[in-house]
C-alpha positions in Angstrom: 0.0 0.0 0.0 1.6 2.9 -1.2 -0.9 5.4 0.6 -2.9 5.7 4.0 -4.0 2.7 5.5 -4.9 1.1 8.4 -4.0 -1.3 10.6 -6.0 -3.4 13.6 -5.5 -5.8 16.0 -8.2 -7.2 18.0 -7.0 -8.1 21.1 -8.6 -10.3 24.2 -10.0 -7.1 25.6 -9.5 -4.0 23.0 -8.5 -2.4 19.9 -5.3 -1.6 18.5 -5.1 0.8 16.0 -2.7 2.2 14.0 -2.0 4.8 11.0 0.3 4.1 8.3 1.5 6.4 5.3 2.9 4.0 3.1 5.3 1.9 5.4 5.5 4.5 7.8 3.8 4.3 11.1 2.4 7.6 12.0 0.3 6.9 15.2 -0.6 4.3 17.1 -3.6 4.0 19.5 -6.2 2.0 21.7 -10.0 1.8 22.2 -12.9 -0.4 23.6 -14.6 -2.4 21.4 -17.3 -0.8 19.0 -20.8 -1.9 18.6 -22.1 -2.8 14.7 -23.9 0.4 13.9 -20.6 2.5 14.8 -18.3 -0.2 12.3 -21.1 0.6 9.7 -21.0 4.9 10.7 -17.2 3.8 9.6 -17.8 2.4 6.4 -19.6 5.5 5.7 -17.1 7.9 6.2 -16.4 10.4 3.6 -13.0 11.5 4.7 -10.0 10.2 7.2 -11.0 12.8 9.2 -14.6 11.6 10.0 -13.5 8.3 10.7 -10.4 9.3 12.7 -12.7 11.0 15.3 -15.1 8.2 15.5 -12.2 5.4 16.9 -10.0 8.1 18.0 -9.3 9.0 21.8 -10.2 12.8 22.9 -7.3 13.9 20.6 -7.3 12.0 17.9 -4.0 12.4 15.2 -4.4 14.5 13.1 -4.3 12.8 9.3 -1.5 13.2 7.1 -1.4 15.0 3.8 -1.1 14.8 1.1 -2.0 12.2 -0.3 -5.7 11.4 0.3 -6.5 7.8 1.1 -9.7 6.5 -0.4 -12.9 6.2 1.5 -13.7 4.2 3.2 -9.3 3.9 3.9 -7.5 0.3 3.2 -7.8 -1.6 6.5 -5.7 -4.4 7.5 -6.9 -6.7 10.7 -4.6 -9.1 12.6 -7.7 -10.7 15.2 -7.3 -13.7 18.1 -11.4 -13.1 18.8 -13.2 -14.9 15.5 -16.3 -13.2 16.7 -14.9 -9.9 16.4 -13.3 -10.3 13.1 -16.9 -11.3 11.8 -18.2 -7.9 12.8 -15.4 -5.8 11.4 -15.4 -8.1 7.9 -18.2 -6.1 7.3 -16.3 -3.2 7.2 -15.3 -2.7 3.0 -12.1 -2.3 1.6 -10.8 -4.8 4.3 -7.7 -7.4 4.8 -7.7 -10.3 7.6 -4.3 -11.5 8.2 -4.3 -14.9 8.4 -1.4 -17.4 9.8 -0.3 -18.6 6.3 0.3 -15.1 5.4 3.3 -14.6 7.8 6.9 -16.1 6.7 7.7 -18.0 10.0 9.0 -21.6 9.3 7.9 -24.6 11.1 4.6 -22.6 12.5 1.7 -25.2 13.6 -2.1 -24.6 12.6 -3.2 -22.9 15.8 -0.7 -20.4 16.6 -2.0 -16.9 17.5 -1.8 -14.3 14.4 -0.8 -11.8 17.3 1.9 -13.7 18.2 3.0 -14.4 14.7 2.9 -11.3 13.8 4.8 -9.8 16.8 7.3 -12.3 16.5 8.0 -11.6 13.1 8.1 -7.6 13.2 10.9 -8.1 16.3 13.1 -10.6 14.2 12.8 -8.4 10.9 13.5 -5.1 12.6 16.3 -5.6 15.2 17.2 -9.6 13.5 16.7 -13.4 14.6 17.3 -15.1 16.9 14.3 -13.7 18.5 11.9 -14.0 21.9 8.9 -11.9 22.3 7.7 -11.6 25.4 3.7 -10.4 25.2 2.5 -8.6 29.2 -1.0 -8.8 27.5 -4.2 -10.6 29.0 -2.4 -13.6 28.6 1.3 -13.0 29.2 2.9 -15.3 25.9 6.6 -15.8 25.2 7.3 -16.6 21.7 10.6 -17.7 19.6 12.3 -18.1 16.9 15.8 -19.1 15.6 18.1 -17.4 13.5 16.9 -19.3 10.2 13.6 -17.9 11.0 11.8 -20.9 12.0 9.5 -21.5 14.8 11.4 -22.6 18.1 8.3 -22.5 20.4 6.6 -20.6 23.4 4.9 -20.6 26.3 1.4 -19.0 27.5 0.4 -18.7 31.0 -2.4 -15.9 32.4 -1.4 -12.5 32.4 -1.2 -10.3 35.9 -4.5 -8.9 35.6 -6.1 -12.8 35.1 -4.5 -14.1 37.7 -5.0 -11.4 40.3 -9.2 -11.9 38.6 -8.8 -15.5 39.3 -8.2 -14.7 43.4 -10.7 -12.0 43.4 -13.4 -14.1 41.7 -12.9 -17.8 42.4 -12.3 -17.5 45.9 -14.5 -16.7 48.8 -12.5 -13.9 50.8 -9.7 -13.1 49.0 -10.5 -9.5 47.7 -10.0 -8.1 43.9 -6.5 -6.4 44.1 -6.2 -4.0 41.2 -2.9 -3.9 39.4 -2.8 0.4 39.2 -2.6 0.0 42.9 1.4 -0.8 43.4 3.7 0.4 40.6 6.6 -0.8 43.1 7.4 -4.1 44.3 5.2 -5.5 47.4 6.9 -6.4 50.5 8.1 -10.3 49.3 7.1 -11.6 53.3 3.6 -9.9 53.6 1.5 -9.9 56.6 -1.5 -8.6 55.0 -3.7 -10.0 52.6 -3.7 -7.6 49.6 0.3 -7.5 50.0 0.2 -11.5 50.3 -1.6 -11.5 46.8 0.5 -9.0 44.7 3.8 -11.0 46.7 3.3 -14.1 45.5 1.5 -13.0 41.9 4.5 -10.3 41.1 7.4 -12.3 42.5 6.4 -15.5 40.5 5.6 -14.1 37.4 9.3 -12.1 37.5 10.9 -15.3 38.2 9.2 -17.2 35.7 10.4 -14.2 33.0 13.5 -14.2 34.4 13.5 -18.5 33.7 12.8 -18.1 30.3 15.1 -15.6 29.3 17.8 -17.9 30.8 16.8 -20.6 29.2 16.7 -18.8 25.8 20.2 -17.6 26.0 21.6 -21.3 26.9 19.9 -21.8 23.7 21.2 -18.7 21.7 23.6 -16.6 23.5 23.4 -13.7 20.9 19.6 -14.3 21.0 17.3 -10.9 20.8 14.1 -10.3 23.6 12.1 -7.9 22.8 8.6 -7.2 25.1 5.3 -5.6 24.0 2.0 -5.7 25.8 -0.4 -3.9 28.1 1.6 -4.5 31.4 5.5 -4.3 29.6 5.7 -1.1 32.0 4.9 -2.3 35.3 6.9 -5.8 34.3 10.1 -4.1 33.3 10.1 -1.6 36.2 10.5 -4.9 38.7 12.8 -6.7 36.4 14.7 -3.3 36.9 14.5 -3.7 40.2 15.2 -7.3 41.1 17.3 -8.2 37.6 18.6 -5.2 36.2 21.1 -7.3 34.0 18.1 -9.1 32.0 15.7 -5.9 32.1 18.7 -4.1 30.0 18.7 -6.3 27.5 15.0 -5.9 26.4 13.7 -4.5 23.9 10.3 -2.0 24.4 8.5 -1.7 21.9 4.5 -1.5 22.0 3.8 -1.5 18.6 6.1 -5.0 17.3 2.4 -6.7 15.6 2.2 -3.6 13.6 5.5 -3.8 12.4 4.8 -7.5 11.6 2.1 -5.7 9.5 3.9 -3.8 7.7 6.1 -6.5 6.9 3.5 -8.6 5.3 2.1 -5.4 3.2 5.7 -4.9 1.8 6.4 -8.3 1.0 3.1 -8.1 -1.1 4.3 -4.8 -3.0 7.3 -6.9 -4.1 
């Protein structure tokens, strides 16, 4: 696409968004999910403008110019939640990303696009061998060897899951929300609240920190890089308690839209 388009993920519990011009990303944002009739007020729109302030936040970017994209504007979906992608198929002038789309070798049938896709922007942008480490609803860890093929991954809930699972599934242990302690909880508690965030934070750290062991026994110049909703919160305590392996990530928000980007040049070739 040599123009503006758009790119989408559907995620577990919101939307992705992002504005290309050509293969340039020019912003990158988040919102709720949208009801039907607000996809079809999308379709509609005349201009970038009208649809940017539909799925925009309060200050929504401002489009780039020139050139004009058509209307409705070119938009490309990477989705893990089938009954989403439905809904937004509806939407014209539309692309779903599917698994066979991305280059990874030795991929198997039911590996998430996301994490395809994320996977693949990391190794093509800072090179292979490459782990992705996703802080997302589910936290994933995802790899791949330097001749590009699959090596494997893990999945395991994500902090806000697991501190859901206490809150919900138990009969006195309350809801601890994860906003509520940006620094480490005292590792011995002797409260409840603290007890919970102890033994949720200090075991998913350790577990990160196992991995990323493990994959440099396997590939000592191997690349991490980390993405995801809760890649804040998890790097400032890998900072605190293994400052060695937090320096070696890599931050970047945005890897399944350079995954993306990758597949739309690859089909310009």
């Amino acid at each position: 696409m040599r123009g503006i388009w758009l790119a989408l993920e559907i995620g577990n519990s919101r939307l992705h968004w992002a504005l290309f011009t050509g293969e340039t990303l020019y912003s990158a944002w988040d919102t709720d999910y949208l009801p039907e009739s607000v996809i079809q007020q999308l379709a509609e729109s005349k201009t970038l403008n009208n649809f940017l302030l539909v799925i925009s936040p309060p200050s929504p970017p401002s489009p780039p110019s020139p050139p004009s994209p058509p209307s409705p504007p070119p938009l490309l979906i990477a989705s893990v939640v089938p009954s989403q992608t439905a809904i937004w198929q509806t939407y014209p002038n539309t692309h779903v990303i599917t698994l066979d789309q991305v280059p990874l070798k030795g991929v198997y049938p039911t590996l998430g696009i996301d994490r395809a896709l994320a996977l693949w922007g990391a190794g093509k942008t800072w090179g292979f061998p490459m782990l992705v480490i996703d802080a997302g609803t589910a936290l994933t860890f995802t790899a791949a060897d330097a001749n590009e093929c699959l090596v494997g991954g893990a999945i395991l809930p994500g902090l806000g899951l697991q501190f859901a699972s206490l809150g919900q599934q138990t009969g006195q242990l309350p809801l601890v929300e994860i906003e509520n302690f940006p620094l480490l909880p005292p590792r011995f508690a002797l409260n409840t609240t603290d007890a919970i965030q102890s033994g949720v934070i200090y075991t998913l750290i350790a577990g990160i920190k196992d991995f990323v062991e493990a994959w440099w026994n396997l590939f000592t110049d191997g690349k991490i890089a980390i993405k995801g909703g809760d890649r804040t919160l998890l790097l400032n305590h890998l900072q605190a308690l293994y400052p060695k392996i937090s320096a070696h990530l890599i931050v970047e928000p945005n890897l399944i839209f350079w995954g993306m980007r990758e597949i739309v040049m690859e089909n310009k070739k």
